[in-house]
N, C-alpha and C positions, 0 to 999 in steps of 0.2 A: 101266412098273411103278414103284411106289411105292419109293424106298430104306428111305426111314424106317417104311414099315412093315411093311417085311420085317427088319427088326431087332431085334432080341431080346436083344442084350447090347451090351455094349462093346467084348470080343475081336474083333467082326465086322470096327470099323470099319479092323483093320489089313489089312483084304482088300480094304476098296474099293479101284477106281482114282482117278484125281484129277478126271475126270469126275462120276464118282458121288459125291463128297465135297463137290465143286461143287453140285451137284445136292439134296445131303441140307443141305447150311445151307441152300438156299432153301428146302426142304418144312419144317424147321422152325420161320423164321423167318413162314414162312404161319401154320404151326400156333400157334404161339407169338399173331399176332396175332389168329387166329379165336378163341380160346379164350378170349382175356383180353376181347377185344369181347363174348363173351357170358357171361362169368362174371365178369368182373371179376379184379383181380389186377395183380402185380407184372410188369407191360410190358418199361419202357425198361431198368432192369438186366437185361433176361435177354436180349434182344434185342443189346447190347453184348457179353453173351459169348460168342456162337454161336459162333466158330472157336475162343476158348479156350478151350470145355467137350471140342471133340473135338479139339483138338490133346492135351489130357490124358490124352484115354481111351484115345488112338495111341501113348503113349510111356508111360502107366503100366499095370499091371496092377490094375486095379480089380476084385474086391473088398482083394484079397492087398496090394494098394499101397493106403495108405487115402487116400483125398483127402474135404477137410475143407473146406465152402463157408462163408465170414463176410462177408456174410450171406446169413443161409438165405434170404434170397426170391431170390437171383441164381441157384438151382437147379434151375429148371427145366427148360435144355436136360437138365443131367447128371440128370435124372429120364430124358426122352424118350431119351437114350442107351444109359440101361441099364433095355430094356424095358416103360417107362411109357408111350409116345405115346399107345398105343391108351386109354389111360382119362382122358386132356385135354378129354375132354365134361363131365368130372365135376369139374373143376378147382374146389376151396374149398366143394365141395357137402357134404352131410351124406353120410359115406360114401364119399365119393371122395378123389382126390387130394387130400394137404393142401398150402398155395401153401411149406411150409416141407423144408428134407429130413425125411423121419422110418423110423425101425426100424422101425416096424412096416410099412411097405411095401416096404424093398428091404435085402439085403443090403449093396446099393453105399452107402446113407445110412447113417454114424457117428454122426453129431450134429445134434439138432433143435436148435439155434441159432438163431432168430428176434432173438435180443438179439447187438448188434454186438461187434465186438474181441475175441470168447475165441476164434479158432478156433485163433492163433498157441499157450493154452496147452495149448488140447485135444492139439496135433500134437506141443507138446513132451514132453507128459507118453505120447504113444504113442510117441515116436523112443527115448525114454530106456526103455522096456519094452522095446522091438525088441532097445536094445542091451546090454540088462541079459539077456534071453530067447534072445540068438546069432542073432537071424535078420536077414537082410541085405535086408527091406524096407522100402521107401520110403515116407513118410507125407509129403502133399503139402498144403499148407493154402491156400486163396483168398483171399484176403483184399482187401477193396474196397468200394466205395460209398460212401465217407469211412470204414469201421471203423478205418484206420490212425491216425484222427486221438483213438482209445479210448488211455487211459493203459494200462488193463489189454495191448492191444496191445506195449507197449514195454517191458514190466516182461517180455513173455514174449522176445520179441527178446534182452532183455540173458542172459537166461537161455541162450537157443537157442543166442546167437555162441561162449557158453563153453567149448562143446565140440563140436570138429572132426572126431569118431567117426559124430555122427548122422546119418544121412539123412532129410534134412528140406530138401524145397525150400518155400520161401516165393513165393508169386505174388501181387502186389500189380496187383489188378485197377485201375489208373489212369482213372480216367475224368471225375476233375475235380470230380466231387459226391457229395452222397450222397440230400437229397431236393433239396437245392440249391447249388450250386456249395461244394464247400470251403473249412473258413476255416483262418488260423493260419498260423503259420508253418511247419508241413511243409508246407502245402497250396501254400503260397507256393513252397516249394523244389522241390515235385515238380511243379508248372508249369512253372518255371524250364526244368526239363529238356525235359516236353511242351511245351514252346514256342520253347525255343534252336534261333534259325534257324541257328547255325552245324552244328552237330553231324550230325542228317540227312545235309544235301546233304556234307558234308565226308567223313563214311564212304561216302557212294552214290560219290563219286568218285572214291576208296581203291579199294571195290569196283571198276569200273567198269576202273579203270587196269590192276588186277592181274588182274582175270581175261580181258583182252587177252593175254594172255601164257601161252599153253598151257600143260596140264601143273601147272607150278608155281602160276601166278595162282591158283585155286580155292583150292588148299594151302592156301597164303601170306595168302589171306584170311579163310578160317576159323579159324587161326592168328593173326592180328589181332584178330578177333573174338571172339577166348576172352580175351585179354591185353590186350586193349584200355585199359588203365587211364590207361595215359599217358595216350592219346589222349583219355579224356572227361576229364581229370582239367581238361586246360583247355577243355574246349567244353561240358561239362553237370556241374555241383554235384550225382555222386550219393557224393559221398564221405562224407556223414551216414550211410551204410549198410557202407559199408567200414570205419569208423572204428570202426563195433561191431566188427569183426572177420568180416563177413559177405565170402563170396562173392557176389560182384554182377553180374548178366549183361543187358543191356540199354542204353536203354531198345527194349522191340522192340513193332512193328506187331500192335495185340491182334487185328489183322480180317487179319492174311497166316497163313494156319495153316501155308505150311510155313518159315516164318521162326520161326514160335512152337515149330513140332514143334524142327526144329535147337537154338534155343535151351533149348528144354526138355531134351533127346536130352544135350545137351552140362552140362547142370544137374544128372541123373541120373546121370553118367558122375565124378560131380565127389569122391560117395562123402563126402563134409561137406552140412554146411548150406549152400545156396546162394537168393540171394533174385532173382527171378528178375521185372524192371518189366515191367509191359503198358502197352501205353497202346490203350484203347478207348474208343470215343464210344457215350454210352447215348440206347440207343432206333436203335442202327445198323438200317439196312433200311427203315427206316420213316421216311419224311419228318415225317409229322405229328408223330410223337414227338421228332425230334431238334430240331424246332422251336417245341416248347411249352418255354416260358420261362422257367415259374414249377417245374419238375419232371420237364422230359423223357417223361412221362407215368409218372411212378414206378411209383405205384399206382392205379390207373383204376379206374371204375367201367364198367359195360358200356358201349360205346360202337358206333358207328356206323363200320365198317369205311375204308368211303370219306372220311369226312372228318373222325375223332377225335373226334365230337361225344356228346356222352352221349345214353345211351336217354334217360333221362327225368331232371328235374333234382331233384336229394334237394332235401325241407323244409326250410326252415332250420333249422339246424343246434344246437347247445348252443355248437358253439365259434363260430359266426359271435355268438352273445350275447356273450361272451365279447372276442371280437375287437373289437367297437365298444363296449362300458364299458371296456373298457380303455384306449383313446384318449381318452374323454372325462375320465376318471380323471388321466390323464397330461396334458390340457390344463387342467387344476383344480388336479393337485400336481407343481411341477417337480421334487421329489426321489425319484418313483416311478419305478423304472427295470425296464427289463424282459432276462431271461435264458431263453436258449433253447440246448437239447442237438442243434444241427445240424435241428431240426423248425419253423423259424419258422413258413410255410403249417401243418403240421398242427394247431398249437397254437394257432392265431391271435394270433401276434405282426407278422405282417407288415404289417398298416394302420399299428400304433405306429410298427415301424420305417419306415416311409414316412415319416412325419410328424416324427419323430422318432430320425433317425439314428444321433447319438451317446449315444444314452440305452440301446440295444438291444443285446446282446451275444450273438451265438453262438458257444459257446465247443468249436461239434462236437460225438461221439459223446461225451460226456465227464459225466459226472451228479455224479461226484463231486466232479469240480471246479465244475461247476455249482451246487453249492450253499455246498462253502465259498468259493466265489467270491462268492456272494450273502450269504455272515455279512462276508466282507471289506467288501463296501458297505456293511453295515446297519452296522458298527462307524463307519464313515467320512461317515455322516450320512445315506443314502438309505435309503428303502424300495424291496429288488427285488422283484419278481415271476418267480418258477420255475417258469416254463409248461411241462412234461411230460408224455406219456402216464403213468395209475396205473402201469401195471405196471413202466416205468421208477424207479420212485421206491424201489421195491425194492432198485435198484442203488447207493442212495445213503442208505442207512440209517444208517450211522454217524454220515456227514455232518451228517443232521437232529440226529440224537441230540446230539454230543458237538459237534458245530462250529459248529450254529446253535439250538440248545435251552438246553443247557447254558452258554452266553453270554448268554443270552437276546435272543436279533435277532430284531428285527421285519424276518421274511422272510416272503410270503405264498407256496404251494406253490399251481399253479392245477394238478389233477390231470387232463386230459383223459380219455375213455375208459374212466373209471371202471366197475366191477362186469362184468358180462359183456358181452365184446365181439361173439364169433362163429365168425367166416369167418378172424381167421389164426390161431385154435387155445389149445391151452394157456396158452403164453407171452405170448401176448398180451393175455389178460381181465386187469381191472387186479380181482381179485378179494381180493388180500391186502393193498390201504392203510390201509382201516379199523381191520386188528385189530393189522398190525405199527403206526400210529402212536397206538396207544390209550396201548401203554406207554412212549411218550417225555413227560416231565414236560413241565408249562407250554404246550406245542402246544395248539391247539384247532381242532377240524375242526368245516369246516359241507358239509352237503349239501342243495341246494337243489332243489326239487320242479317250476318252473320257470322261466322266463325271468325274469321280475317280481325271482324270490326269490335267484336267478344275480348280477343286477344289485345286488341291494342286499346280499348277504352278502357280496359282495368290494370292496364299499365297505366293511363295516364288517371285513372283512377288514386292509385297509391303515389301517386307523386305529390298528389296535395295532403300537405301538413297542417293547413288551418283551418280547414270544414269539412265539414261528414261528405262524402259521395256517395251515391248508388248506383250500381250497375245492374241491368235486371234483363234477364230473358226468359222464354216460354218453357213450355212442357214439349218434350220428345226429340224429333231430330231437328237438326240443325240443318237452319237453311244454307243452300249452296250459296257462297261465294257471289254477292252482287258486285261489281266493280262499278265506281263513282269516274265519272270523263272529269270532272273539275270540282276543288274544295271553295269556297267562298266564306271566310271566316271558318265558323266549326260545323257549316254543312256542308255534303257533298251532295256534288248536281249528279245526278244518275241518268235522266238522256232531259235532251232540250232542244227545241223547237223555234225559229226565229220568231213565229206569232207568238203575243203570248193570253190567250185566251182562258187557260185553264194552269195556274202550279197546284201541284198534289204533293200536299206533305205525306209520307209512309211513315208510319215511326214503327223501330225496331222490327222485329220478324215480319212486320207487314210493309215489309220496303219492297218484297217480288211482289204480294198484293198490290201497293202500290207502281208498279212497276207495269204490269199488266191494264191495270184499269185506263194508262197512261196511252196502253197499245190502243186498246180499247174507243178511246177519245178519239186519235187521231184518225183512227179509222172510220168515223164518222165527219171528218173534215174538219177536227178543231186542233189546232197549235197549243201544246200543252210541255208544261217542263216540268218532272220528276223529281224532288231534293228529300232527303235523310237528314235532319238535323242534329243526327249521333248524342249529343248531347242535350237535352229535352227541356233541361231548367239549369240557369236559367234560360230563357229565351234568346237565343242569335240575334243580337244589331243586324247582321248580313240578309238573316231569314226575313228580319220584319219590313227591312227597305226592297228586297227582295220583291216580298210579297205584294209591297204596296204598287208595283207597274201591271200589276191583271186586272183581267177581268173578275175569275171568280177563284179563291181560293179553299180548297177541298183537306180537311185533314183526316187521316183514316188513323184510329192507336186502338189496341189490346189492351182496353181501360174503361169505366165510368166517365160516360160523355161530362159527367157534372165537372166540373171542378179540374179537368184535365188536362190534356197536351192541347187540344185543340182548345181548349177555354183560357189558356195564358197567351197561347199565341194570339186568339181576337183578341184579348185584352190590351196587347202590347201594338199589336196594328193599332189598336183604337187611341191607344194614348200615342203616338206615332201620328195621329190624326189622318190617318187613311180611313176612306170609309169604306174599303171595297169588299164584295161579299165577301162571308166566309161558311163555308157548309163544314161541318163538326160531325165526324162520324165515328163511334164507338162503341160500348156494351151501353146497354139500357137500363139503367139503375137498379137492379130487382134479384131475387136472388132466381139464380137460373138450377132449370131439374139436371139430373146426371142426365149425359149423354156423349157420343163420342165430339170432341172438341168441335171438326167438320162440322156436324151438325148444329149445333148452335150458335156457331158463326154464319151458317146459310140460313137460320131463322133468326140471328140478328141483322142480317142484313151486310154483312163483311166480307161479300163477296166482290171478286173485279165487276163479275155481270151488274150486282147489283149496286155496287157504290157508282159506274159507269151510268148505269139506268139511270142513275137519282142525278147523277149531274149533269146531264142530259136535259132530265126535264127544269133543271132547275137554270141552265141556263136558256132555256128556251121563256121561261116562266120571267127573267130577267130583261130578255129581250124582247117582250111583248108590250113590259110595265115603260120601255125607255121611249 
């Protein structure tokens, strides 16, 4: 009989025996890999926590004890723990499980955190409620996958050590990476320790002497084990965590759950902040994943059980365009240098840095410094390039604004991921760069329609030396090839019509959407002309005088209608003093569920049918009023 799916909560697992415990990480570390072989999703971290999600759920009281996963894709056992196994068919489905924790499916999830290094403030700002409120539980926060290597991370640390009232354990899930091995210098230190061959064998031999010795021996080593400080002070450097003021317990075996349970047991017991090291290997159970080189199989795509192979191989891609002009780019200007927020693979910075080693900087989970890192270079003679996911770049708004706009640095922003993503939810559609960088002076965003227009707008990208640019495209494959019949300024006309009853701006990947809806119009008998404005902000003189000889003009973007492409262009009609319609079509300001991308664009309404329908009735609507 099944363990794991005869389980229903967390409480249970203090009933297993050690057999059945044994028994329940295998059934999940199957499930874990069946699921993500057919759904796709976040593998090797979760696969690395299996004994430290139920050593937590045996020593805390979850829901009453809150525990806080950073980051949210390493949640999945502590899904299957409390209750969820049974709906791992539906893993990142529309409707099903989402691959992040979330409130709306369990009591036991506090916080959808898909973005690294908050979970330490989330935990701080509930331990200081607890003790502000008189109640004497525990709030436990995860923290791993490189998030330790987030500033925001250490600003909540210095906060935590301040005070010794809280119960607050910290668990730093150690496992060496985050998509790929960590950089920097804690990364460096906290190996230091995962890899000091004295330390280990010199406590196993401690152990090993003292509990020959009945009776006392056990005592006397548990007892060492709590106080141990001397002893690592000279065999393992974790005195960077003491020095805050932290209680420090480790470092311990994240794959021995009852070395983790004691350590934990005794972490609890402590009645302070106490920070408690793991050291796990991502993608444990599974050879293929702890084997794969480039990611431990991070984030997979469906794959083939038996031998880690993908079902079928994606298109090529936006970022693989990406990834090879940028090399060519970098072997044409030796002052172009390239920065990456711990994502080199996602972002396609890794051929550069192949070829290119000291030009490449990953500065970790870190966005902020990511970019006044990169006004530092542009002040000191280079051009960098800020390869990110959009919806990262949220995280570093200041940054843009005041540390690289406001100085005026030629820093190019390469936004991955752009407009809606899908399958990891809310947090992660890059749906707000558009309209947060519309209001940063001197910036100029281009969005490119495809491969051809990728390659040459981040060319002419790096060519400005006196304000930030961005270049931004979507998730997955790259649209075919649209060719423009004529440029007019910095837009190109993509087909045209002598009436001119309807212009349809397309911005970036929705220049074929665009393109179609266009078929669409005339097929109904209206004269319409297609343009791309490549370059999104500022707004085209060509576009706006353009604009102003229609009847109705229609903009379709991969964006928040607020604040957007479509709301600078009415803007600039309006101060132009055209008054002619303008219909504004784009995401709907709200955080949207996982689903595949298709789908949520045909429930936004982002379809040719439906953007064609609406302008249809709207000029009909138009023409009734005249």
């Amino acid at each position: 009989m099944s363990v794991l799916a005869n389980l229903t909560g967390p409480s249970e697992l203090r009933d297993l025996g050690e057999d059945q415990l044994i028994e329940l990480a295998a059934e999940i570390r199957e499930l874990l890999i069946a699921s993500v072989a057919s759904n796709g999703g976040h593998l090797g971290p979760n696969l690395g926590v299996v004994e430290l999600a139920m050593a937590i759920h045996r020593v805390f009281d979850s829901p009453v004890d809150r525990v806080v996963w950073d980051t949210g894709h390493q949640a999945y056992v502590h899904k299957m723990l409390t209750g969820r196994a049974g709906q791992f068919d539906k893993l990142r489905k529309e409707g099903g499980l989402s691959g992040y924790p979330s409130r709306a499916e369990s009591e036991h999830d506090w916080v959808e955190n898909s973005h690294a290094s908050t979970s330490l403030s989330y935990a701080d700002g509930m331990a200081k409620a607890n003790h502000i409120l008189g109640k004497d539980d525990h709030v436990v926060a995860v923290i791993g996958d490189g998030a330790l290597t987030g500033g925001m991370a250490w600003e909540a640390l210095n906060n935590i050590a301040a005070d010794n009232d809280r119960r607050l354990v910290v668990i730093v899930n150690d496992n060496g990476r985050s998509y790929t091995p960590t950089v920097g210098g804690l990364a460096n230190r906290l190996t230091e320790i995962r890899t000091n061959p004295r330390y280990e064998p010199a406590l196993g031999a401690i152990k090993d002497r003292l509990n020959r010795t009945r009776r006392v021996g056990p005592v006397a080593y548990e007892a060492l084990h709590a106080i141990k400080k001397g002893v690592k002070d000279v065999l393992a450097p974790q005195g960077m965590f003491e020095d805050l003021g932290l209680k420090y317990i480790g470092p311990v075996d994240g794959h021995d759950r009852p070395a983790l349970e004691r350590a934990l047991t005794q972490a609890k017991k402590f009645g302070g902040p106490v920070m408690v090291h793991v050291l796990t290997t991502k993608g444990q159970g599974y050879d293929i994943a702890v084997a794969n080189e480039n990611d431990q199989m991070h984030q997979a795509n469906p794959f083939i059980r038996e031998t880690g192979e993908a079902v079928a191989v994606p298109p090529a891609g936006w970022t693989s365009v990406f990834r090879d002009e940028i090399v060519r780019i970098a072997d044409e200007r030796p002052d172009v240098v390239g920065i990456t927020a711990a994502m080199l693979y996602p972002v396609g910075l890794d051929a550069f840095a192949d070829k290119f080693p000291d030009r490449v900087f990953d500065v970790g989970i870190a966005e902020q410094h990511a970019v006044t890192s990169a006004a530092g270079l542009a002040m000191g003679g280079l051009h960098p390039v800020v390869a990110v996911y959009a919806t990262f770049i949220n995280r570093a708004f200041d940054q843009v604004l005041l540390d690289v706009a406001l100085h005026r640095c030629g820093v190019t922003f390469v936004l991955d991921r752009a407009g809606v993503t899908g399958d990891d939810g809310a947090s992660h559609n890059g749906m707000w760069d558009m309209s947060l960088l519309q209001i940063v002076p001197t910036l100029r965003i281009a969005a490119p329609r495809d491969g051809s227009q990728l390659r040459e707008l981040l060319r002419e990208a790096v060519e400005v030396s006196d304000a930030p640019t961005v270049v931004r495209f979507a998730k997955g494959a790259v649209c075919d090839d649209l060719p423009a019949i004529e440029r007019i300024g910095t837009t190109d006309i993509l087909s045209r019509d002598d009436d001119r009853d309807v212009l349809v701006v397309a911005i970036g990947s929705f220049g074929h959407l665009g393109a179609e809806v266009g078929d669409l119009l005339r097929a109904a008998g209206h004269g319409v002309t297609v343009v791309d404005p490549r370059w999104v902000k500022p707004v085209d003189p060509a576009l706006v005088e353009l604009a102003s000889g229609f009847g109705l003009v229609v903009t379709i973007e991969d964006n928040g209608r607020h604040g957007g492409v479509g709301a600078a262009i009415t803007q600039a009609v309006r101060d132009a003093g055209s008054d002619v319609p303008i219909r504004v079509h784009g995401v709907k300001q709200e955080f949207l569920d996982h689903a595949k991308r298709d789908v949520i664009l045909e429930r936004l309404g982002l379809t040719p049918q439906a953007v064609a329908e609406d302008t249809l009735a709207t000029l009909a609507r138009n023409s009734a009023a005249q």
